[in-house]
C-alpha positions in Angstrom: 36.0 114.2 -162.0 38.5 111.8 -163.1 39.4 108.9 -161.0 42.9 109.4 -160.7 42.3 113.0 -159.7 40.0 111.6 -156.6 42.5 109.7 -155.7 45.3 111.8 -155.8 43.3 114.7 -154.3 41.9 111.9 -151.2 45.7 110.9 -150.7 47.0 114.4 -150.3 44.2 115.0 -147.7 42.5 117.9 -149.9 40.3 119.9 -147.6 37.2 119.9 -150.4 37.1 116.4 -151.8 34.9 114.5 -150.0 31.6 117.2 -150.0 32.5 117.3 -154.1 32.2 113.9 -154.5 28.9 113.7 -152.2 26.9 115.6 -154.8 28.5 113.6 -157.5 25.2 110.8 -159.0 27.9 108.2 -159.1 30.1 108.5 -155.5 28.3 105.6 -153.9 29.1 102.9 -156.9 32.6 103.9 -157.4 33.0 104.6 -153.5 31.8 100.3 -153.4 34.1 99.2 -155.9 37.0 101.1 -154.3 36.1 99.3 -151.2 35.8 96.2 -152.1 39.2 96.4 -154.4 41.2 97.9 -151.8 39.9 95.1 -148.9 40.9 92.2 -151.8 44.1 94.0 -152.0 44.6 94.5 -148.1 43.7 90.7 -147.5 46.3 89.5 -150.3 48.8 91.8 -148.8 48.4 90.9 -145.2 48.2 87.0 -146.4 51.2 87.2 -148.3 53.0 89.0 -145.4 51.6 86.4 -142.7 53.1 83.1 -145.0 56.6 85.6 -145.2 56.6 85.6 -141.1 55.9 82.0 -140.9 58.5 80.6 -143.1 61.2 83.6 -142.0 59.9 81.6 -138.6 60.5 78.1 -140.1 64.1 78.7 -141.2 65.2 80.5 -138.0 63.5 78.3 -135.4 66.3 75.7 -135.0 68.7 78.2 -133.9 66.6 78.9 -131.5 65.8 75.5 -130.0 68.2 75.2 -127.3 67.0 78.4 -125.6 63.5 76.5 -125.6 62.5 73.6 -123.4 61.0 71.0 -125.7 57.3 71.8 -124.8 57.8 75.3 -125.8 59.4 73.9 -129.2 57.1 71.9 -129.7 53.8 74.0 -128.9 55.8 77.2 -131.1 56.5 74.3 -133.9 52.6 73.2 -133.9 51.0 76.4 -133.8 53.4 77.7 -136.9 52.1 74.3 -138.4 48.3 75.2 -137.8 48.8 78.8 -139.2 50.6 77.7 -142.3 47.4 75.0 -142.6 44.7 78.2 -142.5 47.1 80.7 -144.9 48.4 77.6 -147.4 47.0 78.2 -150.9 44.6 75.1 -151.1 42.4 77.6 -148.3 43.3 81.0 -150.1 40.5 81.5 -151.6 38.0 80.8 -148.6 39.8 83.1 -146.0 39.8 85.4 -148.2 36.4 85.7 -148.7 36.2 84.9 -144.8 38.3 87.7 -144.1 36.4 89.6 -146.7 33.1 89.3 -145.1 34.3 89.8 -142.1 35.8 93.1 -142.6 31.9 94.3 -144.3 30.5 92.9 -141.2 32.8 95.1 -139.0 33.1 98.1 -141.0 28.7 98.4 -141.5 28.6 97.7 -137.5 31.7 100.6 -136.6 29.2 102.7 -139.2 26.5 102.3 -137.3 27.9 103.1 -134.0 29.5 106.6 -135.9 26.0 107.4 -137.1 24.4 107.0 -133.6 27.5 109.2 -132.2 27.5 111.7 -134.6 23.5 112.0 -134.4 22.6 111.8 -130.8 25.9 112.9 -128.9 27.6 115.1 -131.8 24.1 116.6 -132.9 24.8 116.3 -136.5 22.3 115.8 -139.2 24.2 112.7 -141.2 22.5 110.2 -143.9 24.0 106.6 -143.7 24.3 106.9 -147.8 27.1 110.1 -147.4 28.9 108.0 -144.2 29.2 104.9 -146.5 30.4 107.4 -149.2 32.8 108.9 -146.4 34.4 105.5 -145.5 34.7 103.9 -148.8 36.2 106.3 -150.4 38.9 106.5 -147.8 40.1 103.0 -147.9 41.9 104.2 -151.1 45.1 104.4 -149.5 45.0 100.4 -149.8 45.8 100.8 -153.3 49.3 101.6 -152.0 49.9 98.4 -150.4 50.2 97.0 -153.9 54.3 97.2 -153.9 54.1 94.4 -151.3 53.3 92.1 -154.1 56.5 92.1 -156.0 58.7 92.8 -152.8 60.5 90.2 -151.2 61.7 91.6 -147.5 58.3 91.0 -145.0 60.0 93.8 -142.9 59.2 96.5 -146.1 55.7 94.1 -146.4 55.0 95.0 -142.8 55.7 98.8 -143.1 53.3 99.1 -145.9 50.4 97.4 -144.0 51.0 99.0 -141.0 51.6 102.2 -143.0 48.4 101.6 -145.3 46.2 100.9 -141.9 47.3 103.8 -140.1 46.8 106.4 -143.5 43.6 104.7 -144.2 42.2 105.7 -140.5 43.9 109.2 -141.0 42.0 110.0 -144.2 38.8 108.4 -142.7 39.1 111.0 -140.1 40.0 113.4 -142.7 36.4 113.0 -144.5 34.7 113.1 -141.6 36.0 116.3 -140.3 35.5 118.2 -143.4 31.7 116.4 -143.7 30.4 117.3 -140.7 32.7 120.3 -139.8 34.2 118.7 -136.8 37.0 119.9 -134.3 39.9 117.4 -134.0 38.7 115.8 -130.6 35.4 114.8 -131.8 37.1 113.3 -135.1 39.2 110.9 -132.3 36.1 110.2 -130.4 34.5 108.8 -133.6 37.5 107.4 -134.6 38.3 105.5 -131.6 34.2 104.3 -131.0 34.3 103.5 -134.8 37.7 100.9 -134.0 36.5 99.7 -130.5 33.0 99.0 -132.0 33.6 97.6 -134.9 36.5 95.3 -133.0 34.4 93.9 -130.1 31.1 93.8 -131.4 31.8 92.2 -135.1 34.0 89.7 -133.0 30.8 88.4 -131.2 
């Protein structure tokens, strides 16, 4: 199958795609690479939309200073000046591989927890190799936060992110349903373990 047809087909929710493309010899490679493209892509994105905020911030904070006492202007002016420190370009590279490894840490620990629910409290049979599969595969909605690059307004930048997020989690839940033939409560209960999990524990 051609890659632009697993795409299309995983964006458009088909009901079939993800048990094709678990008998497919090559789903795990490609499933990585899409990963680790669309996470490059999401950290640029959400970078790029962070430095927007802060400067939209910058150029508007004056008119609000007389509605602030001066130890909220200062302590709004500081943190804005530590933010812009950690997201300036001379750091780019480093937080994004930060923010890189930190996502893999996250994502393999929400995995886990979704393999131990699906196995011991779902009482599906489920190999960690076709749950990677699963979840790679549907972080290619993050390919459509690519627009972000050449637009200027951070309030369409914002829209994509949140918008690439929220589709990314829907065709996650997508694969998972069709995978393990699950009704639409259980696919939440995953869900919402897999986003709590990953969130507190890769935090620690």
């Amino acid at each position: 199958m051609k890659d632009s047809k697993i795409i299309s087909r995983i964006l458009r929710l088909d009901k079939n795609i993800y048990n094709e493309l678990l008998v497919q010899k090559d789903s795990l490679q490609k499933s990585i690479f899409i990963y680790l493209t669309t996470s490059v892509l999401l950290t640029l994105g959400v970078f790029r939309f962070i430095n927007g905020v802060l400067d939209f911030i910058k150029e508007n904070l004056m008119a609000f200073q007389q509605e602030l006492s001066n130890q909220e202007f200062s302590m709004i002016r500081s943190l804005i000046d530590e933010l812009e420190v950690a997201f300036n370009s001379e750091n780019a590279f480093s937080n994004i591989t930060s923010s890189i490894t930190s996502s893999v840490i996250s994502s393999g620990i929400g995995l886990v927890i979704i393999y131990f629910v699906l196995k011991y409290l779902l009482r599906q049979d489920s190999e960690p190799k076709n749950l990677l599969i699963i979840y790679c595969y549907s972080n290619i909605p993050g390919l459509l936060i690519a627009p972000s690059f050449v637009i200027s307004s951070i309030f369409i930048q914002g829209v994509l992110v949140t918008f690439v997020a929220v589709f990314s989690i829907v065709t996650f839940g997508s694969g998972l349903k069709q995978v393990y033939s699950l009704r639409n409560i259980e696919v939440i209960l995953l869900l919402v373990s897999w986003m709590f999990g990953s969130t507190i524990l890769g935090s620690i």
